[in-house]
LONUBA-961523 format. One line per 8 residues: number of its first residue (from 1); their letters; for each residue y, x, z of N, C-alpha, C. Coordinates in pm, whole numbers, plus 32768, in hexadecimal, padded with zeros to 4 digits. Last residue first. Example, Ala and Ser with C-alpha at 12.3 -4.5 7.8 and 13.67 -1.06 7.14 Angstrom:
REM residues 2
2 = sa = 7F1F 8505 82C4 7F96 8557 82CA 8003 850A 8313; 7DC7 8527 830C 7E3E 84CE 830C 7EB6 8528 830C;
This chain:
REM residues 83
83 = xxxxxxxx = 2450 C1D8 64E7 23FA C261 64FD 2384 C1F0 64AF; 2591 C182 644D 252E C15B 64C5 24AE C1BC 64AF; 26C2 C260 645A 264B C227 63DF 25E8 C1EB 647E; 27E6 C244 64D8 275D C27C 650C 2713 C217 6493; 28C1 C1D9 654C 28D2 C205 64E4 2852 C21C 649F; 28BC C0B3 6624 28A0 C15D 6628 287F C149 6592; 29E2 BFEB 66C1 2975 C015 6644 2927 C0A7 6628; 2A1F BF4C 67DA 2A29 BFCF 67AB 29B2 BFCF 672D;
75 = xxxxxxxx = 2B2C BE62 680E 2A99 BE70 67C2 2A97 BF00 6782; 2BF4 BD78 68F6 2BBE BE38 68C8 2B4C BE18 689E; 2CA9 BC99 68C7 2C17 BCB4 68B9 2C27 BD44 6896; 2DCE BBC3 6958 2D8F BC3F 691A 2CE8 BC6C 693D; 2E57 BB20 69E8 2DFD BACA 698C 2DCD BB3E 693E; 2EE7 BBA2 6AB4 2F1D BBAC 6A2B 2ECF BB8B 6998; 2E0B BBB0 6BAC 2EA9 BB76 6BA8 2EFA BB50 6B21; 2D51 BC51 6B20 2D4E BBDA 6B0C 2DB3 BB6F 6B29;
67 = xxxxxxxx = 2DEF BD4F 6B05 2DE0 BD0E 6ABC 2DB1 BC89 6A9C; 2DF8 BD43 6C58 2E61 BD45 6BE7 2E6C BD39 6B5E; 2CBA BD71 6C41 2D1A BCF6 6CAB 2DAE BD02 6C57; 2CB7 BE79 6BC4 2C70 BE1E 6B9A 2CD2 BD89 6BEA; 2CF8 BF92 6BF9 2D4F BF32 6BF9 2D16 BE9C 6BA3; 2BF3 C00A 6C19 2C5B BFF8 6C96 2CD8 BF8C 6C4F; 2B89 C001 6B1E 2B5F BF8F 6BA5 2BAB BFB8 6BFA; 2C28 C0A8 6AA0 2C23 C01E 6A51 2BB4 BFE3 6AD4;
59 = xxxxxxxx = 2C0F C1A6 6B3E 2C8F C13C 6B22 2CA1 C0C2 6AF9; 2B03 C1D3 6AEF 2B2F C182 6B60 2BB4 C182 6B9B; 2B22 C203 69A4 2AB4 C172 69F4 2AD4 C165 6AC2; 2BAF C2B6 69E6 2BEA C242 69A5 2BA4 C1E2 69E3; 2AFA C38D 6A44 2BA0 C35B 6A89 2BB6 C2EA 6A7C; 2A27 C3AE 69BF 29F0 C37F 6A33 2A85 C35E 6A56; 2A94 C432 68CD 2A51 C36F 68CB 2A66 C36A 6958; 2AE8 C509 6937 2B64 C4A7 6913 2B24 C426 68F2;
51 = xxxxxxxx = 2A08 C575 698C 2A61 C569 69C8 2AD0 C4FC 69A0; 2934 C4D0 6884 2963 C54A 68B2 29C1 C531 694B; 283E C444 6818 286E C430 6891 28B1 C49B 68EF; 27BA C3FE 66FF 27C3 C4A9 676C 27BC C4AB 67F5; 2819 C2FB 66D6 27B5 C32C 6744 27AF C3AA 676B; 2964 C330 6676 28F0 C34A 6656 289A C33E 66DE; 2A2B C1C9 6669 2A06 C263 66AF 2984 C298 667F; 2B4A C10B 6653 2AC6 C135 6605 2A9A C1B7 666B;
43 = xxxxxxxx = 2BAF BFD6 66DA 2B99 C077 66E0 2B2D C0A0 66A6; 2C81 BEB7 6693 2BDB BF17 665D 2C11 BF95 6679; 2CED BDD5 6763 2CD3 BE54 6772 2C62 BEBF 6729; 2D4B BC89 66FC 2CBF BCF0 671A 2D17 BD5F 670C; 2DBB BB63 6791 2DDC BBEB 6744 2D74 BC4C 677C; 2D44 BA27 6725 2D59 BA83 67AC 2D92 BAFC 672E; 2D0A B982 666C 2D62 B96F 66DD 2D7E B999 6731; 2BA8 B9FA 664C 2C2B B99E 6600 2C7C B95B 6673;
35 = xxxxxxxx = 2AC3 BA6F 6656 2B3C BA68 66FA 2BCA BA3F 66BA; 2A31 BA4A 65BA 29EA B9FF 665E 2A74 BA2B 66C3; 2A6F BAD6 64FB 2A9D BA5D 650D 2A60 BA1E 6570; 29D1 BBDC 64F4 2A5E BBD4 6526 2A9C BB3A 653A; 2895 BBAE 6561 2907 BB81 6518 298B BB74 6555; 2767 BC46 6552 27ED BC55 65C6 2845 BC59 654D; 264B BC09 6594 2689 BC0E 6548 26FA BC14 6595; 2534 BCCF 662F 257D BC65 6636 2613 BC80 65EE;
27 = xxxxxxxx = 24F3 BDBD 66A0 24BD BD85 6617 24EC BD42 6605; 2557 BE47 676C 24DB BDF7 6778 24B2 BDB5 6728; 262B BEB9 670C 25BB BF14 676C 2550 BEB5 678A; 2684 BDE1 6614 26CA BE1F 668F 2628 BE73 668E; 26D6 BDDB 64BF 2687 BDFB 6518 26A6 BE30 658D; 27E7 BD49 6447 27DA BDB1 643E 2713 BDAF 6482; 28E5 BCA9 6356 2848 BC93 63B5 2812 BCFF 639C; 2A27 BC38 6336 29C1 BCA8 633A 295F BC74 636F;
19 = xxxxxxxx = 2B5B BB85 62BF 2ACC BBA6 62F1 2A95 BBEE 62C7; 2C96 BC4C 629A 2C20 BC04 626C 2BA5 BC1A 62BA; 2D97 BBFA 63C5 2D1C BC44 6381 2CAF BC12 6337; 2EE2 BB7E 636C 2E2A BB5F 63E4 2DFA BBDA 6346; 2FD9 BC77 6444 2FA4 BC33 6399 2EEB BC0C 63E3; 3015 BD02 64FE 303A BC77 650B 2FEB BC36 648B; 303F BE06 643D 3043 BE10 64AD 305B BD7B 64C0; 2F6F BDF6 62C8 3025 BE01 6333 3000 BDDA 63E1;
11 = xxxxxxxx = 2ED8 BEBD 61D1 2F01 BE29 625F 2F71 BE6E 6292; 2EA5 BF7A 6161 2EAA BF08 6132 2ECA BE80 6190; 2FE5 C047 61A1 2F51 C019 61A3 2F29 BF9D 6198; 30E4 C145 60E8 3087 C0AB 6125 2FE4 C081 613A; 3087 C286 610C 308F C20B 608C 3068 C176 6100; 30C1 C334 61A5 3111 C310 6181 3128 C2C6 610A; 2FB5 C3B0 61C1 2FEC C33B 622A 305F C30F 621D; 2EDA C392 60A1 2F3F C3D6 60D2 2F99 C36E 6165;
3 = xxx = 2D97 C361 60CB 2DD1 C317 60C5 2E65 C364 60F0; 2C45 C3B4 602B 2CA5 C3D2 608A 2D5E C368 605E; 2B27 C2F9 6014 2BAC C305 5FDE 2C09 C336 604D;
């Protein structure tokens, strides 16, 4: 579903997020509610792993210590079907 960006989205900036369970890179279940009380960071990216993944993913660990200053979790999601 394409989504015009000038229609509201179903969440709000501060609003809690409904739970998800996803599969991390090691099979293992990965629940957005294992970090209830913190504020998450979801970045989505394709594995491609173009120039602009490879930026973000190390913006999102260079400023990692500042987000944990701000009870904040970076979690990058790849868009990517599993092989």
């Amino acid at each position: 579903m394409v989504r015009n960006a000038s229609q509201p989205a179903s969440g709000q900036i501060g609003q809690m997020a409904p739970e998800f369970v996803l599969k991390d890179q090691n099979g293992a279940d990965f629940r957005l509610s294992a970090f209830r009380g913190k504020r998450v960071i979801l970045s989505f990216l394709s594995l491609a792993w173009t120039a602009e993944s490879a930026e973000q993913v190390k913006v999102l660990e260079a400023n990692n210590e500042i987000f944990e200053s701000l009870n904040t979790v970076a979690v990058v999601i790849s868009v990517d079907s599993v092989p």
